[in-house]
N, C-alpha and C positions, 0 to 999 in steps of 0.2 A: 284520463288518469283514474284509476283504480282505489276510491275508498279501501280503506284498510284502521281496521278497528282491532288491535290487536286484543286477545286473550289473555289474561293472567290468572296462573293457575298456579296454586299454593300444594305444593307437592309433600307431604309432612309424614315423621314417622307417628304424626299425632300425639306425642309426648310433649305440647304446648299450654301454654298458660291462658287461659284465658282473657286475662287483659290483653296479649300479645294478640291472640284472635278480633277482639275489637276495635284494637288502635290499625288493623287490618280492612277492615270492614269495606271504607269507599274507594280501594285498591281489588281486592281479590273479585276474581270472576266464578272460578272454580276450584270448589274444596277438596281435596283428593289425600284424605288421611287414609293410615291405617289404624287397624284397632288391631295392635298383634295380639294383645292380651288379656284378661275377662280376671286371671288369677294373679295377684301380684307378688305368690312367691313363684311363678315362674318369670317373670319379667324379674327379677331379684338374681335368679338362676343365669338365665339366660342375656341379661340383657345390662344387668347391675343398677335395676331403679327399683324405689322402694314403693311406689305410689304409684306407678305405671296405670293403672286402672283409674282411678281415678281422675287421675291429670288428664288422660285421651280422653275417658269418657264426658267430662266437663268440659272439653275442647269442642267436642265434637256436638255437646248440643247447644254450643253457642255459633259454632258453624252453620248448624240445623236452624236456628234462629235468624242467622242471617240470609238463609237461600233455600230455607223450606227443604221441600222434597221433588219438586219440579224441574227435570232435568232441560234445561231451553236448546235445540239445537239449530245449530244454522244450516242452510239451504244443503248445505255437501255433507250433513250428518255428522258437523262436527261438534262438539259440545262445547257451548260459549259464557251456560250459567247455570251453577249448581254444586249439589253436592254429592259425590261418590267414594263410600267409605267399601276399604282393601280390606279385607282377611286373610291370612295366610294358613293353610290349617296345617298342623305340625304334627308329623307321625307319633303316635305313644300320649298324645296330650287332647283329646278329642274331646274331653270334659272341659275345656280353655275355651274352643272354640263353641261347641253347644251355649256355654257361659255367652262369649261374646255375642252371639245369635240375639237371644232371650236380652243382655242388654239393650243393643239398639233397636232390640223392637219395641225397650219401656220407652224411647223417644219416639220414631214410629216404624211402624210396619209399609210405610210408603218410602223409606229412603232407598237408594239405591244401591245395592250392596255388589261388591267385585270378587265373588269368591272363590278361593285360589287354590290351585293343588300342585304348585308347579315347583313345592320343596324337592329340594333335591340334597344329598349330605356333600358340603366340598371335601376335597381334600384334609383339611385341616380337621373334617371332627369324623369320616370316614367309618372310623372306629368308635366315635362316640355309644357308646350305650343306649342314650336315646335317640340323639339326632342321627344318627351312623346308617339307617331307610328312610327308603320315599314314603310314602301315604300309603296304606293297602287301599283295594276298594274296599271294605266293606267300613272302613273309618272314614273313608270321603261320602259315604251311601248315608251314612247316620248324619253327619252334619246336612248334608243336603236333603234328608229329611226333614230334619229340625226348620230348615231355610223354607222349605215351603210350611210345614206344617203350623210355622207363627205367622206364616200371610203376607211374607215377603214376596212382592211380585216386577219387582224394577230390580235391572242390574244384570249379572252376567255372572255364569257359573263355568268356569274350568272343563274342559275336558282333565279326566284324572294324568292321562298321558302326556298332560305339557309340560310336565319335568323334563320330556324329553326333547323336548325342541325350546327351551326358553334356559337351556344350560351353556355359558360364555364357559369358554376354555380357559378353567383355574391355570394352567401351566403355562400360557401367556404372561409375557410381563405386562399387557393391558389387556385383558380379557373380556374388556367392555367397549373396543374398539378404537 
């Protein structure tokens, strides 16, 4: 018979409380927040919180405190213990995500960051004024600048082209399968 030690991974838009993160603690395996946002009148805009920055960014290094920056993995390359913090970088708001960079490297420049280019505009804001494109390169070029030039070196960076293959068909009644 087959040991089997399952994984528990706390999947968050990182908009948590940090007592909620502690009383978390001898459950979670692996932390897997975002940090959408560094500016909290775009999380205001976009998302309708008033403190967005704040609340993730103290999520997020009570997370760091509980699992460091060592990613543990198991024998098949899966990841069984740690912490890997998402960004999303958002076309027109490159000053957000620079921001967010520069935050989690005041916790440190060893975490593992996931950063993302695979906005795409759905249907619904299409014509939005600023969500309404994808990323240019030369706005994914600057952040990823930024990501190496604070000394991040764990984690994984986007091809800018994954917009195009990580887009579920909005005009499905379940478009996430």
């Amino acid at each position: 018979m087959q040991n089997r030690n399952p994984v528990f991974v706390y999947n968050t838009n990182g908009y948590d409380k940090v007592e909620e993160i502690r009383d978390l603690e001898t459950y979670i395996d692996v932390y897997l927040p975002d940090y959408k946002y560094s500016d909290n009148n775009l999380a205001r805009k976009f998302s309708k919180v008033n403190d967005y920055q704040q609340t993730a960014f103290l999520a997020i290094k009570e997370m760091y405190r509980q699992k460091g920056s060592t990613l543990v993995k198991h024998e098949n390359g899966y990841i069984e213990k740690g912490l890997i913090i998402r960004h999303l970088v958002l076309p027109g708001f490159i000053d957000n995500s620079l921001k967010a960079l520069n935050d989690m490297a005041d916790i440190s420049t060893s975490l593992a960051i996931s950063l993302m280019a695979q906005y795409f505009p759905t249907p619904a804001v299409k014509n939005h004024p600023e969500l309404g494109r994808t990323l240019s390169h030369e706005e994914y070029e600057r952040v990823k600048s930024e990501l190496e030039s604070l000394g991040f070196y764990k984690g994984w960076v986007q091809e800018l082209e994954s917009s195009d293959f990580y887009l579920p068909d909005f005009e499905m009644d379940k478009p996430f399968g």
